[in-house]
C-alpha positions in Angstrom: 171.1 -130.0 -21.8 174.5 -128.0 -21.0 173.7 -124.9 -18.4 175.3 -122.0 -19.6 178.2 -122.1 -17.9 178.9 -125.9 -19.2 178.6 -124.3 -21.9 181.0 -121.4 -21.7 183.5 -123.8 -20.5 183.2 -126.0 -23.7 183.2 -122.3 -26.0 186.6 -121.5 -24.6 187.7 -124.9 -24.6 187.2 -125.1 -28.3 188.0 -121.6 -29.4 184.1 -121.1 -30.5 181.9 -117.8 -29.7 179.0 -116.9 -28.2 177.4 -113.8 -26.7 176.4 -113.6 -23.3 173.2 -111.9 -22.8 172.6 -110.8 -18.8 169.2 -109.0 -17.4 171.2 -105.8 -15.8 167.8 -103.8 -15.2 163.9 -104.8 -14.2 162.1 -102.7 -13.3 158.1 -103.2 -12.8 156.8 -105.9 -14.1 159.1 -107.3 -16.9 159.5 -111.1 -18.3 162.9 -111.9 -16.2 164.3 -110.4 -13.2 168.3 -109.3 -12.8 170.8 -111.7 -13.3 168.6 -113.5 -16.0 170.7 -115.2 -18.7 171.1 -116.3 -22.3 173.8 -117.5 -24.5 173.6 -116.8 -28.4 175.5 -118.7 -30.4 176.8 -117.2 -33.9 174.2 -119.3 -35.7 171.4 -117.6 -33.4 170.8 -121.1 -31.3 170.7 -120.0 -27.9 170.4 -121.5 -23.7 168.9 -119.7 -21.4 166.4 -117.0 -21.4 165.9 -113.5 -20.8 162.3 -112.9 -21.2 161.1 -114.6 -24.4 159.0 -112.9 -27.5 159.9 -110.0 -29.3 162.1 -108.9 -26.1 164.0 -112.1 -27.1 163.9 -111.8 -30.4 165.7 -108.0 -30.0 168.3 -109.6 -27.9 169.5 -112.4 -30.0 169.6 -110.1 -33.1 172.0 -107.8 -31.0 174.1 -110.7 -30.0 174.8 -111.7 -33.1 175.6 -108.0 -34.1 177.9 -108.1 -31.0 179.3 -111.1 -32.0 180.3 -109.4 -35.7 181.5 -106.2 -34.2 183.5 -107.9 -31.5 182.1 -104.9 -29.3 179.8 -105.4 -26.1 175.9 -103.1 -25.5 173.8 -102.2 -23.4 169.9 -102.9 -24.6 167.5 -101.0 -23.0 163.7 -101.5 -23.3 160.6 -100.1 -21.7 157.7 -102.7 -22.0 154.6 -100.5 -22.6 153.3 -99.6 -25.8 154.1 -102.1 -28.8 152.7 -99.6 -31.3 155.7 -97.3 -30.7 157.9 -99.9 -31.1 158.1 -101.6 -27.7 158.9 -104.9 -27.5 156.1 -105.9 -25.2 153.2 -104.7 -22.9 153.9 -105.9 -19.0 154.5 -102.0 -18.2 157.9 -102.5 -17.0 161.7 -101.2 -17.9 164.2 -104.4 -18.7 167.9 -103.6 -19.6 170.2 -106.9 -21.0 174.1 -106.6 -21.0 175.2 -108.4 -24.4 178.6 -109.6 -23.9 180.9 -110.8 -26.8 182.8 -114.1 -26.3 185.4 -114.5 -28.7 188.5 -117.0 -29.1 192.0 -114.8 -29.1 193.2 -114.1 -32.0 196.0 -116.5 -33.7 199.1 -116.2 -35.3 200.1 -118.6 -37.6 203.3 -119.1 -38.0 204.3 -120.3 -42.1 207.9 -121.8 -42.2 209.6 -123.4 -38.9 213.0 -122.2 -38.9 214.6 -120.0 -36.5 212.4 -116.9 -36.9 209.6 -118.7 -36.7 210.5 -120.2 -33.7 211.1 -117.0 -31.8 207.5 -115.6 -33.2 206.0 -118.6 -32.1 207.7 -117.8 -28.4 207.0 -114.1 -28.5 203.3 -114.6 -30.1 202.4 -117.1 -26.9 203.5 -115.1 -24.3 201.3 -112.3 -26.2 198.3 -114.0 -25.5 197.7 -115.3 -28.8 196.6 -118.8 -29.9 199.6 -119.7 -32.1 199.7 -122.3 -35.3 202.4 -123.7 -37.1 202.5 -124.6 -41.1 205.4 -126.3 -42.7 205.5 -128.4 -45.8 208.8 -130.5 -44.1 207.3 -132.1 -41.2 210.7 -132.3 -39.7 210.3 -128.3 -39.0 206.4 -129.0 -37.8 206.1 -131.0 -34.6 206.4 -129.7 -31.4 210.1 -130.6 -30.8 211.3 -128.7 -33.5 208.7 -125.8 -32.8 208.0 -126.0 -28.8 205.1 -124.2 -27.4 202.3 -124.0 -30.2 199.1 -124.7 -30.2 198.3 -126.4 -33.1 200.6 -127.9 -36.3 200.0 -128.1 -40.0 202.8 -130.2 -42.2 200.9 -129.1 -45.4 202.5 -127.0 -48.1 201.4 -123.1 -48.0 198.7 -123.3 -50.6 197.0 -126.0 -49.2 196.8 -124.6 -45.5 193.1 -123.4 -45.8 191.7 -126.7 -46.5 192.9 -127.2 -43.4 193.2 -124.3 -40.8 190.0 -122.2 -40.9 191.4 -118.4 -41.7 189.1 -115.7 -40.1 189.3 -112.2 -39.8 191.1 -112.8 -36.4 193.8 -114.5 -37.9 197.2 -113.0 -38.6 199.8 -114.6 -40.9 203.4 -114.6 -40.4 205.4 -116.1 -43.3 208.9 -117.2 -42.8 209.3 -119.4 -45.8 212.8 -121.1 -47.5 212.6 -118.3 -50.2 210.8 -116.2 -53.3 209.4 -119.3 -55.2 207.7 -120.9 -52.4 205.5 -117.6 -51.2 205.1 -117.3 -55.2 203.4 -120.7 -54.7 201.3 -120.5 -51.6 200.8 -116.9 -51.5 197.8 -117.1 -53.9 195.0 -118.9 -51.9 196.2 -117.1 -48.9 195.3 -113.6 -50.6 191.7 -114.9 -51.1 190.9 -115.6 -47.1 189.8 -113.2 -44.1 193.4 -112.6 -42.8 193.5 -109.8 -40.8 197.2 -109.5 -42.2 199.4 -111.5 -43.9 203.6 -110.6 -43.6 206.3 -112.3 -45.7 209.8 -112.1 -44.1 212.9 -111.5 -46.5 214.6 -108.4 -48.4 212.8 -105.6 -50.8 214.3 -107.7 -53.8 212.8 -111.1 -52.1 209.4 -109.2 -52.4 209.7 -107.9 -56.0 210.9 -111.0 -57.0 207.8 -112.9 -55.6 205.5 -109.4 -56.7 207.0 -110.1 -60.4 205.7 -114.1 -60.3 202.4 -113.4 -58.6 201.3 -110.8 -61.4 202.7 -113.7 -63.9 200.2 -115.7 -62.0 197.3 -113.7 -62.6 197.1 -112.3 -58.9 195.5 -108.6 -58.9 197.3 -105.7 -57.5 194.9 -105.2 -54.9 195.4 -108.5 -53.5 199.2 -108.3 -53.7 198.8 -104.7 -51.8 197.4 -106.7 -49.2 200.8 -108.3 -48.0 203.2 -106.5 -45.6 206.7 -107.1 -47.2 209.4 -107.1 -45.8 207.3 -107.8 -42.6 208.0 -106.0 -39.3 208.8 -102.4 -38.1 212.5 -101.0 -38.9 214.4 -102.2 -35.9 217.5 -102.9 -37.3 216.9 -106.3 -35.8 219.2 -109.2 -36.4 218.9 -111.7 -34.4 215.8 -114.3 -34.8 214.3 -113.0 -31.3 214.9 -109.0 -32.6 213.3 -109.8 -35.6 210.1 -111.9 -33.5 209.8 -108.4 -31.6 210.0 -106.6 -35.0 207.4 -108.7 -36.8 204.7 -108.6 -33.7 205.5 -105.0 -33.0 203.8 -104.8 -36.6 200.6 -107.2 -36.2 200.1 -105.5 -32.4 199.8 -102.3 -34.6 197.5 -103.5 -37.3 195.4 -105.2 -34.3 195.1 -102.3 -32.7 195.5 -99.8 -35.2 198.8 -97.8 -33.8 200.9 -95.8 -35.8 204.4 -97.3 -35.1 205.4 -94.0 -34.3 208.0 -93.2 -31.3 205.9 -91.7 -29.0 208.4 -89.0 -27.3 208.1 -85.4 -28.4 
């Protein structure tokens, strides 16, 4: 069987999760002493141990709590009196440091061309994993597109059959025009995206609004799409318009305002 740190060598290597779960306290007598581990896997296998029972039982249903919220805890325990709720009866204190391990968050990048080229650049440097989608292979290979991670010559509606999209995915669509978001848009509005942007002018976007409604999309789906994607830069070029579009998913990541912040 892997040790845990086999293990968190093949999590990263395959962009999986897993909670780390470390003894930080012990006090008295207690089930595990300090450094004690345990890795908790989204599906609640684990390796390791930090003490077994109901102790166990606590941390594991934190990790995977940790593992949803993305945020790390401390989980402190005194091990004395099970009728008030303690989780066991050696007498001791135990505290376990749960430590979320999650993949970076991707972009992917829908249409090949020159923009998306740039975002792909930009996106990597970043420190995001990066995808590229393309229906023309010719604009989906890593000589046309240099520097992402993964590639997808599928057309845009078919992409998650393909490319699992979770709530840590961001979607960055620089497709050929109107017709084809009209097209692909729809299954895309139905996933986890944690945002979805489609490049072009205010009439590009009414135009595709206008076919999507025709379509039987909802409003509140359609609401869902930043368009015309990116923060007003008066960009032009395709690298001003990369910084303009990940200005925009840094600040749905992380919740800014996209407000100048002098004065």
């Amino acid at each position: 069987m892997n040790t845990i740190y086999q293990a968190l060598s093949e999590i990263e290597k395959n962009n999986e999760s897993a909670a780390l779960c470390t003894v930080t306290k012990s006090e008295g007598s207690t089930p595990r002493h300090v450094g004690s581990k345990m890795l908790v896997y989204p599906d609640s296998r684990f390796i390791g141990t930090v003490g077994g029972g109901e102790l166990e039982s606590r941390v594991i249903k934190a990790a995977i709590a940790s593992l949803s919220s993305g945020n790390a805890q401390t989980l402190s325990y005194t091990m004395a009196d099970p009728s008030r709720g303690a989780p066991g009866v050696c007498g001791g204190t135990v505290a376990v440091f749960v430590e979320p391990i999650l993949p970076p968050a991707m972009i992917v990048v829908i249409g090949g061309g020159h923009v998306g080229k740039a975002v792909v650049h930009l996106a990597k440097w970043l420190g995001f994993r990066v995808a590229v989608s393309d229906d023309r292979a010719e604009f989906c290979n890593p000589e046309s597109v240099p520097g992402a991670d993964e590639y997808y010559p599928v057309e845009m509606g078919k992409l998650t059959e393909h490319l699992k999209v979770t709530p840590k995915t961001y979607l960055v669509i620089n497709s050929r025009g109107s017709s084809v978001d009209a097209q692909g848009l729809p299954g895309l509005l139905e996933s986890d995206a944690a945002y979805i942007g489609v490049i072009g002018s205010k009439r590009r976007w009414l135009t595709t609004v206008k076919a999507l409604k025709k379509k039987g999309v909802s409003e509140e789906k359609i609401t869902r799409v930043h368009s015309p994607m990116g923060l007003e830069l008066n960009a032009e070029t395709p690298e001003e318009i990369a910084v303009s579009i990940m200005a925009e998913v840094l600040m749905v990541r992380d919740k800014g305002t996209g407000k100048v912040m002098k004065g």
